[in-house]
N, C-alpha and C positions, 0 to 999 in steps of 0.2 A: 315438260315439268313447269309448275307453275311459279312466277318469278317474284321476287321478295318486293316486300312490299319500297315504293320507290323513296320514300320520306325516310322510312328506315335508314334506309342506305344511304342516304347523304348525310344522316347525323355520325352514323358511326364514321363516314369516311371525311367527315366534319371534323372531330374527335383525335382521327388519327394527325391530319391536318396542324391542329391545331399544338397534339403533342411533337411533332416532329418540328414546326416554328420553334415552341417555346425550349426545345434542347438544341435547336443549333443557335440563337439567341437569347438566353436568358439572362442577361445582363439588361435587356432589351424592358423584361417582363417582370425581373424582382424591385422589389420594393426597398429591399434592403442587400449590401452588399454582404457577402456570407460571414466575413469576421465581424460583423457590427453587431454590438452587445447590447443588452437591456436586462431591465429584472428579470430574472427566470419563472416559469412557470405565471406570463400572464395570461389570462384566458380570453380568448377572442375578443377585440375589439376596434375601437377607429385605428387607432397605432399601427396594431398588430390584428390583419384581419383572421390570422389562425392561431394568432397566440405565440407564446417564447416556450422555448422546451429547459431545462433543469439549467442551462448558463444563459438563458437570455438570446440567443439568436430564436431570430426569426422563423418560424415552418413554412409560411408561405413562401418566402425567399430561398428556402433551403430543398421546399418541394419542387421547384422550379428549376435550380441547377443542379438534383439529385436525376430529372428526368434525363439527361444527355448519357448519364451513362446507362441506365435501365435499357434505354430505346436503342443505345450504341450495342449493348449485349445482343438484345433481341432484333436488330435489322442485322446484326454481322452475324451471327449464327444466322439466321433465313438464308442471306446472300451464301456466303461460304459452305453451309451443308445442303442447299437446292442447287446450287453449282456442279459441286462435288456428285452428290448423288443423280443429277441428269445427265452429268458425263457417262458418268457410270453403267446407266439406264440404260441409255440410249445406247451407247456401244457394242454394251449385253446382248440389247433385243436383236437390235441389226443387222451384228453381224454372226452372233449364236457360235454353236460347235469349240472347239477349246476354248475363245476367250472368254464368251458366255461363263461355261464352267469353271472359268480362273475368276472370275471378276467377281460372279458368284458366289463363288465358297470365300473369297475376301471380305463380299458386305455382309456373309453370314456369320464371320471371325469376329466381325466389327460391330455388330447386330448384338454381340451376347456381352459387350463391355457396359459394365453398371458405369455411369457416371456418378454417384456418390462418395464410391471410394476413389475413385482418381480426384475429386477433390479434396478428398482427406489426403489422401499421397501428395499434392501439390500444397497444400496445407503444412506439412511436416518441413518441407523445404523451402517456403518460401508464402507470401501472405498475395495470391494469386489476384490480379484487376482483372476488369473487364476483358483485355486481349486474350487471358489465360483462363478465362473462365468461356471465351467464345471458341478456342483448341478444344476444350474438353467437351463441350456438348456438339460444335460441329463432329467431333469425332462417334459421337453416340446416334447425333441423327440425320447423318445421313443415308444409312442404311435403309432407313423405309423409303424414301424418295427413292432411292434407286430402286428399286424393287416395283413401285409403284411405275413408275418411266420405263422398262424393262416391257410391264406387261403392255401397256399402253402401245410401244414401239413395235411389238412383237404383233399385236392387229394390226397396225396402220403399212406396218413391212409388206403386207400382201394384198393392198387394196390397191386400183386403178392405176389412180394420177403415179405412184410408187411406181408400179413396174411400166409404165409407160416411162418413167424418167430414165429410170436401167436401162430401155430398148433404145433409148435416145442418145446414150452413151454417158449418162449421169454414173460419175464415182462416188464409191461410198460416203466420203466424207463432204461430199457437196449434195447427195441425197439426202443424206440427216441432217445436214443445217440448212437449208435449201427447203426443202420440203415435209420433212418431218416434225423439226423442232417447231418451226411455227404453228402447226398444227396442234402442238402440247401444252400452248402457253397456259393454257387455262387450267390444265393438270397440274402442273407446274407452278402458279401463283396459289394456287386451291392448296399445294403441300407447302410454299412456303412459309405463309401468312400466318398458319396455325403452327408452324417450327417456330416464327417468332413471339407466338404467345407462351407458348412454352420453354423457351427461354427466357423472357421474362420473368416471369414464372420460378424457373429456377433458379435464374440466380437472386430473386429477392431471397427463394431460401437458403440459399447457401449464405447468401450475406445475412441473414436472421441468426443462422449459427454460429457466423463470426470467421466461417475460412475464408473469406477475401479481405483484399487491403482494405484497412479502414479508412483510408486515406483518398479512395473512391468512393466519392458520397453516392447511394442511390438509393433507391426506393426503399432496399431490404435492408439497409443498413441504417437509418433511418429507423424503421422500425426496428431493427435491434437495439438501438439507441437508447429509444421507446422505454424497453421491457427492461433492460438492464437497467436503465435511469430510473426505475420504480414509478413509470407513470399509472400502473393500476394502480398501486397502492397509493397514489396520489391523486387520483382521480382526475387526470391530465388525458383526458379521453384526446384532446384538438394535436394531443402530441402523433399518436399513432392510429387514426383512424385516416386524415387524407391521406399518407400513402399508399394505405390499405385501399381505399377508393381509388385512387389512381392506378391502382396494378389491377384491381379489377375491373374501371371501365377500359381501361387497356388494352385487357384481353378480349375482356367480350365484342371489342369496337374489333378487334384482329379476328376474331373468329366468327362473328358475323359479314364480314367480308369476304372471308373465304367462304363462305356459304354463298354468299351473292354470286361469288368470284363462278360458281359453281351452275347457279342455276341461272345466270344472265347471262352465260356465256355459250355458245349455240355448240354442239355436238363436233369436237378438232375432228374426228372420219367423215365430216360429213362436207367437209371441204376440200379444196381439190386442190389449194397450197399454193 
């Protein structure tokens, strides 16, 4: 398969880099502390390099401590539903016959749960953060992963190095993390990477609608800020267009790596573990 291009790849993984700095350090990177005020609605300039939104703070400053929690949604939904669903997977493939079909019919129960009404339900009770907003989509996606890991385990279960480790006296549970699991990495980063762009994703729109806490600044909420502040109708383009830019070089930076993640990374059966 032929492999991405190499510049490419180091800007998107440049990108992510750089977004992952500025959310564990943004105090580091803003200009302005978040309750610091100014005229509202100034439009880009030396002051204020993106301008003041409807009370006078700052968008650059507010872009910057908005990313920790965007990036917190979407690296804890990856970690927590590629976890979940490799467990899963992998157990499935391995070990087959009842558990398979218990585990099974579980991520298929799990598989058919809409995430939009469960954040309307969590809505109704309570005004859901990021922790609660990373429950309800881990809960939605992990089911592909496992399904993906499942099939992936179910070829590598009966190749070589595999049952040579069985005749050797290898147990199951040091078969598949021994020798399996490393073998998947690359299946495994390839379904993470694009769970975290679509969490992302989602929750800027859940936060566009307004069912998370307003009191967790991020991207989507920000841009709900936006609309509701009347920046169309003000012609406040500098209010709501970077976070719309940074959600989407975001994603693309995450799912262009998993593409790379994909075709740089050399065939997991074709190694011997």
């Amino acid at each position: 398969m032929r492999s991405s291009n190499p510049t490419a790849v180091k800007i998107a993984l440049g990108l992510l880099a750089v977004l992952f700095l500025t959310a564990c350090l943004p105090g580091l990177f803003a200009p302005y502390d978040r309750s610091a005020l100014d005229d509202p609605y100034l439009p880009p300039g030396r002051a204020h390099l993106l301008g003041t939104d409807s009370i006078g703070r700052d968008i650059l400053s507010a872009l910057i401590f908005s990313a920790r929690t965007s990036l917190t949604v979407g690296l804890g939904t990856a970690l927590f539903a590629t976890g979940v669903g490799t467990l899963v997977g992998l157990t499935a493939g391995y070990r087959r016959g009842a558990s398979d079909e218990v585990l099974m019919r579980l991520t298929d129960l799990f598989l058919v749960l809409p995430a939009l009404p469960l954040f309307f339900l969590l809505a109704a009770y309570m005004n859901p953060g990021p922790w609660g907003i990373i429950v309800v989509l881990t809960a939605t996606a992990w089911p592909s992963t496992a399904r993906i890991v499942r099939s992936v385990t179910l070829s590598m279960r009966e190749t070589g190095f595999v049952r040579a480790a069985l005749a050797l006296g290898g147990g199951p549970s040091y078969v598949m993390v021994r020798h399996i699991l490393p073998n998947i990495l690359e299946v495994v980063l390839a379904k993470a990477l694009p769970t975290a762009a679509a969490a992302m994703t989602a929750e800027a729109g859940v936060s566009f609608l307004g069912l998370t806490d307003p009191a967790a600044v991020s991207w989507g909420t920000m841009i709900h800020d936006a609309f509701t502040g009347g920046a169309l109708l003000n012609g406040t383009y500098w209010w709501y267009l970077p976070p719309i830019l940074c959600i989407s070089l975001s994603v693309s930076a995450l799912l262009f790596a998993a593409q790379s993640a994909v075709e740089l990374g050399s065939n997991p059966i074709s190694r011997s573990g």
